[in-house]
PyMOL commands that place a pseudoatom at each C-alpha (Angstrom):
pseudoatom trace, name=CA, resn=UNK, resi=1, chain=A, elem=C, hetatm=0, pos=[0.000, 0.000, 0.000]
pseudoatom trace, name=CA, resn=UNK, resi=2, chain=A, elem=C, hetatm=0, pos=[3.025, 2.236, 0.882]
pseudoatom trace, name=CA, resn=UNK, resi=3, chain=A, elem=C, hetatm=0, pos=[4.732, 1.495, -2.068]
pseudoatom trace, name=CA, resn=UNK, resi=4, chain=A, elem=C, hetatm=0, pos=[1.011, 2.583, -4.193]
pseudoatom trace, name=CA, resn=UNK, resi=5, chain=A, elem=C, hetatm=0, pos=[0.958, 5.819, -2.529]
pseudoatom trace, name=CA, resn=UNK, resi=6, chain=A, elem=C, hetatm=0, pos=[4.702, 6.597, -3.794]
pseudoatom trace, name=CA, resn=UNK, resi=7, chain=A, elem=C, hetatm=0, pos=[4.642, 5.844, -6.629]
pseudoatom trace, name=CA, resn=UNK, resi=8, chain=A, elem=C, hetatm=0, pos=[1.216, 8.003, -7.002]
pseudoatom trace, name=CA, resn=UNK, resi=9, chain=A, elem=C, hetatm=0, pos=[3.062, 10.452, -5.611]
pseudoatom trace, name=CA, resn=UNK, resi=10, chain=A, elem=C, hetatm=0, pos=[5.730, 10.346, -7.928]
pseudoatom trace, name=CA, resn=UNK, resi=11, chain=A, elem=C, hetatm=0, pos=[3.874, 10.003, -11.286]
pseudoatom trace, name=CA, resn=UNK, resi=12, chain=A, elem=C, hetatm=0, pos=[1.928, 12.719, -9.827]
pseudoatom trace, name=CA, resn=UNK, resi=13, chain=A, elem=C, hetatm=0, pos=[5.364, 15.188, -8.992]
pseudoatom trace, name=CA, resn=UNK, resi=14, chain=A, elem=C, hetatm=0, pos=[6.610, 14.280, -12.276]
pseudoatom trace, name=CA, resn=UNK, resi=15, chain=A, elem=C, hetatm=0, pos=[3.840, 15.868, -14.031]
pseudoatom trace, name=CA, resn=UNK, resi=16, chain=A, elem=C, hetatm=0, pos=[2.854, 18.763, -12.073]
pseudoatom trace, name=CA, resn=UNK, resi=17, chain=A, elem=C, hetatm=0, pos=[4.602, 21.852, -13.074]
pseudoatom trace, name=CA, resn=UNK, resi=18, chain=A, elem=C, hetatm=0, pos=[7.966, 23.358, -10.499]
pseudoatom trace, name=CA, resn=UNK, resi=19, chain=A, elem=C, hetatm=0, pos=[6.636, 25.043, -8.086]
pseudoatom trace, name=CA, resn=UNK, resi=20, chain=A, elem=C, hetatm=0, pos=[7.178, 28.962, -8.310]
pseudoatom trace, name=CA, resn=UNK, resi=21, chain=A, elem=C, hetatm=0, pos=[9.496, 30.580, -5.615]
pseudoatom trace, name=CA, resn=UNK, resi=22, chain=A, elem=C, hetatm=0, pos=[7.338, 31.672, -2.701]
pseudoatom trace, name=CA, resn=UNK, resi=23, chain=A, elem=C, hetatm=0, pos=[4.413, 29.215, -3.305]
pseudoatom trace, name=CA, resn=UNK, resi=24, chain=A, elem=C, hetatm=0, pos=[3.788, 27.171, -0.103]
pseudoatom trace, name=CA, resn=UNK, resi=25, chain=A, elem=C, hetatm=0, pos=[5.095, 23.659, 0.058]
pseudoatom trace, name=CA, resn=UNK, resi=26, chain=A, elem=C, hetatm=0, pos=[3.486, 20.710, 1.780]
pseudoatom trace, name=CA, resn=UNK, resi=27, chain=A, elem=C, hetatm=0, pos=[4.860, 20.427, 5.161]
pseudoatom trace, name=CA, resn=UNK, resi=28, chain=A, elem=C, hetatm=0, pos=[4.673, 16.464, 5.065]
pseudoatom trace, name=CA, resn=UNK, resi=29, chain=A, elem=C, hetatm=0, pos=[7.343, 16.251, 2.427]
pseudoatom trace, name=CA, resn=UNK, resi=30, chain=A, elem=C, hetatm=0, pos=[10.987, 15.804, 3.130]
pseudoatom trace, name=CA, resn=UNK, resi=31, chain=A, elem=C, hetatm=0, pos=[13.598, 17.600, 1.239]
pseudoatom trace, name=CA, resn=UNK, resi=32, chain=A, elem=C, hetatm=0, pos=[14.814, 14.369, 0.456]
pseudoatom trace, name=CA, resn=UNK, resi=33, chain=A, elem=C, hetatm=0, pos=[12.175, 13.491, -1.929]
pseudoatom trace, name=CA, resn=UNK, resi=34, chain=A, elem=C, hetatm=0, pos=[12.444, 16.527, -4.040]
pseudoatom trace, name=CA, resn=UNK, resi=35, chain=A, elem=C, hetatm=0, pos=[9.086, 17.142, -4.637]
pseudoatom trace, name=CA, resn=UNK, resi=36, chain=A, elem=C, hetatm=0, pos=[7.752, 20.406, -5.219]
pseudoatom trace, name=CA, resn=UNK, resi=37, chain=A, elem=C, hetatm=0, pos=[3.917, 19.619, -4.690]
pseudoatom trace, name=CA, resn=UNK, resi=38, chain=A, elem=C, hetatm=0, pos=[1.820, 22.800, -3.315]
pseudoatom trace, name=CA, resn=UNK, resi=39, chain=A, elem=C, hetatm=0, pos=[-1.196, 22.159, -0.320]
pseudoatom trace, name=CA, resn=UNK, resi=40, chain=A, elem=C, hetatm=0, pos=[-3.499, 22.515, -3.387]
pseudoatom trace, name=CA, resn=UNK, resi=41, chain=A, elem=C, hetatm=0, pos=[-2.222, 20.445, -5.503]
pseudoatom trace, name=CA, resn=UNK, resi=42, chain=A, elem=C, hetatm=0, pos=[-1.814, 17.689, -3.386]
pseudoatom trace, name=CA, resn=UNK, resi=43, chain=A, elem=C, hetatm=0, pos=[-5.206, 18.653, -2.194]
pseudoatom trace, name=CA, resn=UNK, resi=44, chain=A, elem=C, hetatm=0, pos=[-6.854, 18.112, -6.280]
pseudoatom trace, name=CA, resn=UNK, resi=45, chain=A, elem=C, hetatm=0, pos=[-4.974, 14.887, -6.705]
pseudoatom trace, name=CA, resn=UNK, resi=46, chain=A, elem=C, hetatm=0, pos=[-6.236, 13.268, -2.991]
pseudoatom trace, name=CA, resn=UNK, resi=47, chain=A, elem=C, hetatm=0, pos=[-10.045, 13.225, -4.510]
pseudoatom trace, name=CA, resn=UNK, resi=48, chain=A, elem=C, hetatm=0, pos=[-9.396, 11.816, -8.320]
pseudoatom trace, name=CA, resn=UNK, resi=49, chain=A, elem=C, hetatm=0, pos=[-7.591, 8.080, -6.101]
pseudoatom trace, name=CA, resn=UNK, resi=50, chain=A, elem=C, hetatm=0, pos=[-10.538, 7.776, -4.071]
pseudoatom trace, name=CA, resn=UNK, resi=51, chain=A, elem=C, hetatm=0, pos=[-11.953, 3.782, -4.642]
pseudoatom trace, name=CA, resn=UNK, resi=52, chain=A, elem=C, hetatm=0, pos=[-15.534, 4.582, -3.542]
pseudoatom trace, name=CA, resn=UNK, resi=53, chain=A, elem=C, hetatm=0, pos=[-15.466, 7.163, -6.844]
pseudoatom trace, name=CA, resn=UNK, resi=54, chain=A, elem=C, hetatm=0, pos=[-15.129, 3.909, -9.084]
pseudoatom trace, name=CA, resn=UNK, resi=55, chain=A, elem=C, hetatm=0, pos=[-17.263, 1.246, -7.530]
pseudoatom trace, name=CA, resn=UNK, resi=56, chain=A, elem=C, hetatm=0, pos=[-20.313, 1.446, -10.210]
pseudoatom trace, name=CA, resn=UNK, resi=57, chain=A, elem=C, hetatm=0, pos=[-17.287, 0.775, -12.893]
pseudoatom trace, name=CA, resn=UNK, resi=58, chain=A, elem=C, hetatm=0, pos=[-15.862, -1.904, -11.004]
pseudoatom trace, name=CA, resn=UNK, resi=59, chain=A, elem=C, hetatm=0, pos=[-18.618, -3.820, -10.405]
pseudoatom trace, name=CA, resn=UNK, resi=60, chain=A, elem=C, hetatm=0, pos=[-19.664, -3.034, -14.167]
pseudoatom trace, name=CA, resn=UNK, resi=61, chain=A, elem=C, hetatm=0, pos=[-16.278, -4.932, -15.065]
pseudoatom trace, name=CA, resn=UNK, resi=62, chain=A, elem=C, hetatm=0, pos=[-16.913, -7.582, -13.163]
pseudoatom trace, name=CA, resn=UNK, resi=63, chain=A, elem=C, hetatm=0, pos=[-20.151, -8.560, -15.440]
pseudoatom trace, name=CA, resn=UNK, resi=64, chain=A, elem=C, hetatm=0, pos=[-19.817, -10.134, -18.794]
pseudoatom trace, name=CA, resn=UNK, resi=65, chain=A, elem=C, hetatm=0, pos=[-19.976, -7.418, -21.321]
pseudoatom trace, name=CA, resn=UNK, resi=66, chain=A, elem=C, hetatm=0, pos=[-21.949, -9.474, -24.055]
pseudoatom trace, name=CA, resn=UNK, resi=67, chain=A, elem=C, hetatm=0, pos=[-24.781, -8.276, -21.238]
pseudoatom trace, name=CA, resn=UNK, resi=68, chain=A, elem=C, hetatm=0, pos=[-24.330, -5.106, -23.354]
pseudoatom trace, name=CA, resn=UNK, resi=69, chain=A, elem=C, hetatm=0, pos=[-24.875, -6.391, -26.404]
pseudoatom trace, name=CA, resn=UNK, resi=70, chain=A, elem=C, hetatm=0, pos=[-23.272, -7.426, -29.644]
pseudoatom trace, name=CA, resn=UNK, resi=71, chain=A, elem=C, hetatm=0, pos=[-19.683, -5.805, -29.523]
pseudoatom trace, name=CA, resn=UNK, resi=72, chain=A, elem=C, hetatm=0, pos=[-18.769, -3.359, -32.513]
pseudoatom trace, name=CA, resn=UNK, resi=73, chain=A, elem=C, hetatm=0, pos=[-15.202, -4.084, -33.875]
pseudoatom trace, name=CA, resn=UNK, resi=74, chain=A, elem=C, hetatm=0, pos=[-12.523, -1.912, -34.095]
pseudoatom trace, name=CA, resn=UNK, resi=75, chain=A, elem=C, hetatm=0, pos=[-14.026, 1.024, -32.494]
pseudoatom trace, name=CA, resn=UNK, resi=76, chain=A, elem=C, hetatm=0, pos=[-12.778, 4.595, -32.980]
pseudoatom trace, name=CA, resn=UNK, resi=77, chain=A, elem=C, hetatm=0, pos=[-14.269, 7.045, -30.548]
pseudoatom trace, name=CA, resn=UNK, resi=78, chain=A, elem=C, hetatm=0, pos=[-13.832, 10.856, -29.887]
pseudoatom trace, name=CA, resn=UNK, resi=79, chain=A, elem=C, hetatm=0, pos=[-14.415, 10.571, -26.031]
pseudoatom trace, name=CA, resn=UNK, resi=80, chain=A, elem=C, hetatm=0, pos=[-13.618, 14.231, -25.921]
pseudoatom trace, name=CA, resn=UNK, resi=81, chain=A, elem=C, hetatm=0, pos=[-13.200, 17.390, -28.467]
pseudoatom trace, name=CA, resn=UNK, resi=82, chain=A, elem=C, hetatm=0, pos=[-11.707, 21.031, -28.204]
pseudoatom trace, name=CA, resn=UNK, resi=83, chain=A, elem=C, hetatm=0, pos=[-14.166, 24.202, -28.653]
pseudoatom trace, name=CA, resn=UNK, resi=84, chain=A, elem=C, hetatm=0, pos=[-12.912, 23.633, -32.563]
pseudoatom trace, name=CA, resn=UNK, resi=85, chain=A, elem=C, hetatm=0, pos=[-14.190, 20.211, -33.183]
pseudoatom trace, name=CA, resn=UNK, resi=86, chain=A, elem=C, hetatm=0, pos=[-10.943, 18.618, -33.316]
pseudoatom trace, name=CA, resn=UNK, resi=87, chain=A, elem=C, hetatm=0, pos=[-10.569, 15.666, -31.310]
pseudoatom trace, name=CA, resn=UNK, resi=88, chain=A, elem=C, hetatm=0, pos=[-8.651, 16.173, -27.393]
pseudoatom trace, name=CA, resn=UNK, resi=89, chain=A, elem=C, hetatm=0, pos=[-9.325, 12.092, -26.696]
pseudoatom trace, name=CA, resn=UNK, resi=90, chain=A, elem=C, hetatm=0, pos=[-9.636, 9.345, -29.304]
pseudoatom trace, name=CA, resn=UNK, resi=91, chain=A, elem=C, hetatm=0, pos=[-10.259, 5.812, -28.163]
pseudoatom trace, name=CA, resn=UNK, resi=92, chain=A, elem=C, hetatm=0, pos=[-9.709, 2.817, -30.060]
pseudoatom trace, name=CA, resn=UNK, resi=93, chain=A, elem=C, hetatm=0, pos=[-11.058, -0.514, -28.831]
pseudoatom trace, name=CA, resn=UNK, resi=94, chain=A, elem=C, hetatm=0, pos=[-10.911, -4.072, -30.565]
pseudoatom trace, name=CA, resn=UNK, resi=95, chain=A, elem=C, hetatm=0, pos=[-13.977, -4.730, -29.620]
pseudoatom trace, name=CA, resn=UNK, resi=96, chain=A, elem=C, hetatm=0, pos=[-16.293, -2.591, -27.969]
pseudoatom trace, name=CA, resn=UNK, resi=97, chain=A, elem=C, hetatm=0, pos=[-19.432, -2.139, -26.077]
pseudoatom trace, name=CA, resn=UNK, resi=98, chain=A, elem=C, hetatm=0, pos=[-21.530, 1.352, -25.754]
pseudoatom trace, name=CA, resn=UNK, resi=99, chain=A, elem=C, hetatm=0, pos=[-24.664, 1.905, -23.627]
pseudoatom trace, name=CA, resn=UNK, resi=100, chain=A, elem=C, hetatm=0, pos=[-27.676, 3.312, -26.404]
pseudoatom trace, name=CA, resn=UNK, resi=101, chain=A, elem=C, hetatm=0, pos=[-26.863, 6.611, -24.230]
pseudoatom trace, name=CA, resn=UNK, resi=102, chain=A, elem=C, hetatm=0, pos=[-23.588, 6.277, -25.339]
pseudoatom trace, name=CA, resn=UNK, resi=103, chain=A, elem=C, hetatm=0, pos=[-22.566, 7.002, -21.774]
pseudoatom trace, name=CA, resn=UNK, resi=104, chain=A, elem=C, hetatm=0, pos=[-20.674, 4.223, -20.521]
pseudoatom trace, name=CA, resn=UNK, resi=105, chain=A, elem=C, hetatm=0, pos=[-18.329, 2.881, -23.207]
pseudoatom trace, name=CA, resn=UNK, resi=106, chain=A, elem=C, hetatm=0, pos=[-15.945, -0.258, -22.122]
pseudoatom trace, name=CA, resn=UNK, resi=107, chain=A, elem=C, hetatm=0, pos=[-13.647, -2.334, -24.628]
pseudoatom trace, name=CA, resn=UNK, resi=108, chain=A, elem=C, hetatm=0, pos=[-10.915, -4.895, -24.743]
pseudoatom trace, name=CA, resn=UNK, resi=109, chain=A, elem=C, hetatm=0, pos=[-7.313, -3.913, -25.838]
pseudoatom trace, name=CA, resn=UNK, resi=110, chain=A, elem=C, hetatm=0, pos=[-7.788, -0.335, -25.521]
pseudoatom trace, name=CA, resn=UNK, resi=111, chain=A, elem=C, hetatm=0, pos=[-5.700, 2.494, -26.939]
pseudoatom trace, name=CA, resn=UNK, resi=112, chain=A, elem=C, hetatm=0, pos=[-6.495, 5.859, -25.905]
pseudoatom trace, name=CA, resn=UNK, resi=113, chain=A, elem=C, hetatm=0, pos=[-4.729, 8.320, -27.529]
pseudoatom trace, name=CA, resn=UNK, resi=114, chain=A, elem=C, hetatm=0, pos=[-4.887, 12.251, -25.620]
pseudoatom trace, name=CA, resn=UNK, resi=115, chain=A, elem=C, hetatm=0, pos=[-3.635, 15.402, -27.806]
pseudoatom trace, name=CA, resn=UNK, resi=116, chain=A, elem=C, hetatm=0, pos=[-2.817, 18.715, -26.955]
pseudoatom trace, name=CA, resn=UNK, resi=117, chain=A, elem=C, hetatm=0, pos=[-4.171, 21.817, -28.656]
pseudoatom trace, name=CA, resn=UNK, resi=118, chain=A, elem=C, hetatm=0, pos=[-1.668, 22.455, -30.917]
pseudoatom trace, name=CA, resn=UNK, resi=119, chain=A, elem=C, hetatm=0, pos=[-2.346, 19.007, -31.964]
pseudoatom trace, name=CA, resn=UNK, resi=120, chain=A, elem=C, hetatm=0, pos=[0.777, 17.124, -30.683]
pseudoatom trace, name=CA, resn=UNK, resi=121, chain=A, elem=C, hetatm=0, pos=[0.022, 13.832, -28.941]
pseudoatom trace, name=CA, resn=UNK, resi=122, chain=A, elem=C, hetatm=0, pos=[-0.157, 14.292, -24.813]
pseudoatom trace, name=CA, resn=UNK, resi=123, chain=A, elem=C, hetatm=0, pos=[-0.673, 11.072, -23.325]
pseudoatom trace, name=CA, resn=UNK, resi=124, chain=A, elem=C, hetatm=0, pos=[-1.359, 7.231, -24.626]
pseudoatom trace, name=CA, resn=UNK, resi=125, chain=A, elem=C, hetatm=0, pos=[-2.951, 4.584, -22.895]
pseudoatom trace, name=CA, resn=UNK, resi=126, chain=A, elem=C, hetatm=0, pos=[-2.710, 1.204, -23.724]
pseudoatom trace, name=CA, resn=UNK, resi=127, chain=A, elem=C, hetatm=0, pos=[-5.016, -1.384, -21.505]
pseudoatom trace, name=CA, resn=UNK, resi=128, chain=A, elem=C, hetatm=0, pos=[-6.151, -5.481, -21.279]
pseudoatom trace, name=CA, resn=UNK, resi=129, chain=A, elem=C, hetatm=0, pos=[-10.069, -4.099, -20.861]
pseudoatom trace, name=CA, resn=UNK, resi=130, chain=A, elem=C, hetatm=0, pos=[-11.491, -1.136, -19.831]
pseudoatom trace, name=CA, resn=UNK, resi=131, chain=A, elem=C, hetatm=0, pos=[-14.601, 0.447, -19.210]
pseudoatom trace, name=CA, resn=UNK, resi=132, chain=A, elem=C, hetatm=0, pos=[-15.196, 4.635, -19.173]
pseudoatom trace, name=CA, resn=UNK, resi=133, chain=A, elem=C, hetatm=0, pos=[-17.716, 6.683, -18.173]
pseudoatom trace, name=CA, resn=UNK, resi=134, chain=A, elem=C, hetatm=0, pos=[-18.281, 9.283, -20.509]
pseudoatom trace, name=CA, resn=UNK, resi=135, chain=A, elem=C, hetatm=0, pos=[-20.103, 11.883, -18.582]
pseudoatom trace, name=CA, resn=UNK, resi=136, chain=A, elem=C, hetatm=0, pos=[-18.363, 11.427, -15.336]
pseudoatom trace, name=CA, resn=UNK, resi=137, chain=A, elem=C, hetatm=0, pos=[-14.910, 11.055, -17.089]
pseudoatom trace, name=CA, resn=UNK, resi=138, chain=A, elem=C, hetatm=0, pos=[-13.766, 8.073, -14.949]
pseudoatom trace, name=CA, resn=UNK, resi=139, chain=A, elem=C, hetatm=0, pos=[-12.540, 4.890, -16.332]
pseudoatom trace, name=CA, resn=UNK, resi=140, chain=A, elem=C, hetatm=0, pos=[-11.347, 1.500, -14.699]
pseudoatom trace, name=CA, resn=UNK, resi=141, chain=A, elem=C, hetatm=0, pos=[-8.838, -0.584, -16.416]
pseudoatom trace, name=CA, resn=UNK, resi=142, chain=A, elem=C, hetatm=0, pos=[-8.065, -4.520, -15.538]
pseudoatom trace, name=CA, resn=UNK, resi=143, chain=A, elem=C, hetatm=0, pos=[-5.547, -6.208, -17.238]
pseudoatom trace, name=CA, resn=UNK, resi=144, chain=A, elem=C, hetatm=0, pos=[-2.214, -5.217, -18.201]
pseudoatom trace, name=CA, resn=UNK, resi=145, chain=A, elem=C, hetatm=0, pos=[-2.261, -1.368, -18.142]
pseudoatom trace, name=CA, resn=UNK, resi=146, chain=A, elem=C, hetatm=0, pos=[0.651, 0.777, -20.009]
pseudoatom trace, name=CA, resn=UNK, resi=147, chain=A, elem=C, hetatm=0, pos=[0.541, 4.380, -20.094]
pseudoatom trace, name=CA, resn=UNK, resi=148, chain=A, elem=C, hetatm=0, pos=[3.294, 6.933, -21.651]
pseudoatom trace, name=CA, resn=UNK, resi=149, chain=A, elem=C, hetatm=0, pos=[3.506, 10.545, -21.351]
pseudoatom trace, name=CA, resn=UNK, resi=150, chain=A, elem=C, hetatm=0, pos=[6.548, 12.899, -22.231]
pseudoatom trace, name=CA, resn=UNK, resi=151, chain=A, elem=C, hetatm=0, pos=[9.069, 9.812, -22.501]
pseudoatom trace, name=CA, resn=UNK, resi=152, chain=A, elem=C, hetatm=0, pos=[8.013, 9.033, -18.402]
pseudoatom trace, name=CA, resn=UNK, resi=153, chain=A, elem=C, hetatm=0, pos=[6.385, 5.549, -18.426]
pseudoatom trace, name=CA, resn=UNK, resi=154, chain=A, elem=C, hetatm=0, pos=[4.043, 3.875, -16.074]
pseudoatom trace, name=CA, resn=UNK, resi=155, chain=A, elem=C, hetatm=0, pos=[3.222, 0.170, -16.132]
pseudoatom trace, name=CA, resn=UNK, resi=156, chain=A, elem=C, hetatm=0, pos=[1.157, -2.263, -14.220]
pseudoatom trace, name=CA, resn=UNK, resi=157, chain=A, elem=C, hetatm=0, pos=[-1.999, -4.362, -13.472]
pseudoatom trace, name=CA, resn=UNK, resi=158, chain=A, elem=C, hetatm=0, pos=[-5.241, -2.304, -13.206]
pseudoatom trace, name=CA, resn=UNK, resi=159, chain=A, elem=C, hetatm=0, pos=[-6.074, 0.843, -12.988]
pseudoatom trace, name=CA, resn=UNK, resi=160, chain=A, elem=C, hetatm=0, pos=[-7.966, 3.930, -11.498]
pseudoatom trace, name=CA, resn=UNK, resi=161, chain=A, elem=C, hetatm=0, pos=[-8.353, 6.820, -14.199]
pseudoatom trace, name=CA, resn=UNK, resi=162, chain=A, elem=C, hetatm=0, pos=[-9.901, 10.393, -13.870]
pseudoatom trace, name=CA, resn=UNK, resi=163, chain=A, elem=C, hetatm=0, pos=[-9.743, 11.822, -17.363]
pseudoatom trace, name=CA, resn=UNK, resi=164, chain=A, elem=C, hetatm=0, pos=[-10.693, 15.237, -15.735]
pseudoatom trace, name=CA, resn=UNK, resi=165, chain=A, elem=C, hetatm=0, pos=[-7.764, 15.391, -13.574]
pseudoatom trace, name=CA, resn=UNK, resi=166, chain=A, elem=C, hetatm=0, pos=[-5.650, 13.731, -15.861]
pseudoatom trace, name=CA, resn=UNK, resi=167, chain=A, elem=C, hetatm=0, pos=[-4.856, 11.127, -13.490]
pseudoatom trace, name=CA, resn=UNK, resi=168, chain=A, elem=C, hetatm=0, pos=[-4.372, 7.351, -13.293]
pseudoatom trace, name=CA, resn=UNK, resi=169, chain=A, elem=C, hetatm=0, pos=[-3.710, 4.936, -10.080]
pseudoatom trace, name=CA, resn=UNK, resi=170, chain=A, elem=C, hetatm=0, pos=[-2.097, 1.827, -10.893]
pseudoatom trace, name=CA, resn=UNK, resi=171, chain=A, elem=C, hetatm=0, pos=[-3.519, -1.018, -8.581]
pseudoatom trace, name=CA, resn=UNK, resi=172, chain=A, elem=C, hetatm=0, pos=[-0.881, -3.585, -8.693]
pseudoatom trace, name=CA, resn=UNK, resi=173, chain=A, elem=C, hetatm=0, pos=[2.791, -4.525, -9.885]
pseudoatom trace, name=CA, resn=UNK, resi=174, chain=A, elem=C, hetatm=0, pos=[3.335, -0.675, -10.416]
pseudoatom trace, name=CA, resn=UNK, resi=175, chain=A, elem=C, hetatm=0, pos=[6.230, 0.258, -12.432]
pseudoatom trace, name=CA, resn=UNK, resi=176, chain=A, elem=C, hetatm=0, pos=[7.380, 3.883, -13.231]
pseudoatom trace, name=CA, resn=UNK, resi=177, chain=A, elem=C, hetatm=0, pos=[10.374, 4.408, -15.924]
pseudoatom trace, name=CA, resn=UNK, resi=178, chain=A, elem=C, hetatm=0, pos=[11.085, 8.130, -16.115]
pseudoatom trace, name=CA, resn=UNK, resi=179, chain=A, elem=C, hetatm=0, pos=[13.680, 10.351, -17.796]
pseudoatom trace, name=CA, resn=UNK, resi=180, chain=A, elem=C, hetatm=0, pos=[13.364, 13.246, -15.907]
pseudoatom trace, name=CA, resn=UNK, resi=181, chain=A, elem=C, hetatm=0, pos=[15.220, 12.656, -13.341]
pseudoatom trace, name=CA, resn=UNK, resi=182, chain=A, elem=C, hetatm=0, pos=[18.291, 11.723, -14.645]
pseudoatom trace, name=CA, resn=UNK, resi=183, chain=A, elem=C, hetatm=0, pos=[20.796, 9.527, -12.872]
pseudoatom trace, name=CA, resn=UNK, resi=184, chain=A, elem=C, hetatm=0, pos=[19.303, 9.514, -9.588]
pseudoatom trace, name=CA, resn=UNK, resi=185, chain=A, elem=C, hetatm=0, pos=[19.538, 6.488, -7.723]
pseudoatom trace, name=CA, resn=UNK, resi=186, chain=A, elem=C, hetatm=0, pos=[15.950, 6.477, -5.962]
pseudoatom trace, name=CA, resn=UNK, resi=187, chain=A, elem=C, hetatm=0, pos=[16.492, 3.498, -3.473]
pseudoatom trace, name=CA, resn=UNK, resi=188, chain=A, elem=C, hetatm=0, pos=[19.197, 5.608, -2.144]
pseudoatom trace, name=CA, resn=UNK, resi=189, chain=A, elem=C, hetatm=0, pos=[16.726, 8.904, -1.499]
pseudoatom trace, name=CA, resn=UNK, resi=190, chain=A, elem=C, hetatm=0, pos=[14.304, 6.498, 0.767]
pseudoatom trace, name=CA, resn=UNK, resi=191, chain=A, elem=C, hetatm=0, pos=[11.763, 6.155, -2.000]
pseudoatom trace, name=CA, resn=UNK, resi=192, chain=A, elem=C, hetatm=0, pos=[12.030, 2.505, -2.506]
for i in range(1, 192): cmd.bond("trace and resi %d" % i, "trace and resi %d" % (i + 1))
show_as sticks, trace
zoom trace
């Protein structure tokens, strides 16, 4: 459980922007660590990891998804668009299952592809099976879960996503591969 909550922390750190000079610091963090996380920050990112949020997906996941109906194959989705029309998040499913609301989408081997404004690719998330919520933008992986962003790398079994907060909890067998910190050798800092 530890061992989650670093490496939440972590991903989290890594893609928060520095911290500018004056901006109050979360006392709980040792300068040790490194991280540069303000009170509010930390205080957005506590809500998005919260189980309870994702217990109507989880127990959706559990049930067979034929329950839903015939699957459509090789789905390509625009879960989200900018104010232009063009598309923010693109989802791309093998085969895939959509509510006749279209609200809750879920697929197996998922590929979720998040762009920037200007276009450029953010994020991409690769996963086993997964199911979304569209309105609430939460989504709950199982399987083998791969996600990249910026070169930094995050690996595992399962997930917790908030598309709104752009933020994903790994729930087990959590691996991080990052080149932003350099050489740093993190199990002598006290991480691992």
């Amino acid at each position: 459980m530890r061992l989650t909550l670093l490496l939440t922390l972590l991903f989290v750190a890594l893609h928060l922007p520095a911290t500018p000079a004056g901006e109050a610091v979360s006392s709980d963090l040792t300068p040790e660590t490194d991280a540069k996380i303000s009170e509010e920050a930390l205080a957005r990112y506590s809500a998005p990891g919260q189980v309870g949020r994702y217990k109507d997906l989880l127990e959706a996941l559990k049930q067979n998804p034929e329950t839903m109906g015939s699957p459509a194959r090789n789905l390509r989705l625009p879960v989200r668009s900018f104010p232009d029309g063009r598309p923010q998040i693109i989802v791309r499913a093998t085969d895939a299952w959509i509510t006749l609301d279209t609200t809750l989408l879920r697929g197996r081997q998922v590929h979720v592809e998040q762009f920037r404004e200007d276009g450029s690719l953010e994020s991409v998330l690769d996963a086993d099976e997964i199911i979304v919520n569209r309105t609430a933008m939460l989504a709950v992986a199982k399987g083998k879960v791969r996600v990249e962003r910026e070169g930094d790398v995050l690996m595992g079994n399962g997930a917790l996503v908030d598309l709104e907060a752009n933020y994903l909890r790994v729930i087990k067998q959590a691996c991080i591969t990052t080149q932003r910190m350099g050489d740093v050798k993190l199990t002598e800092r006290g991480i691992f």
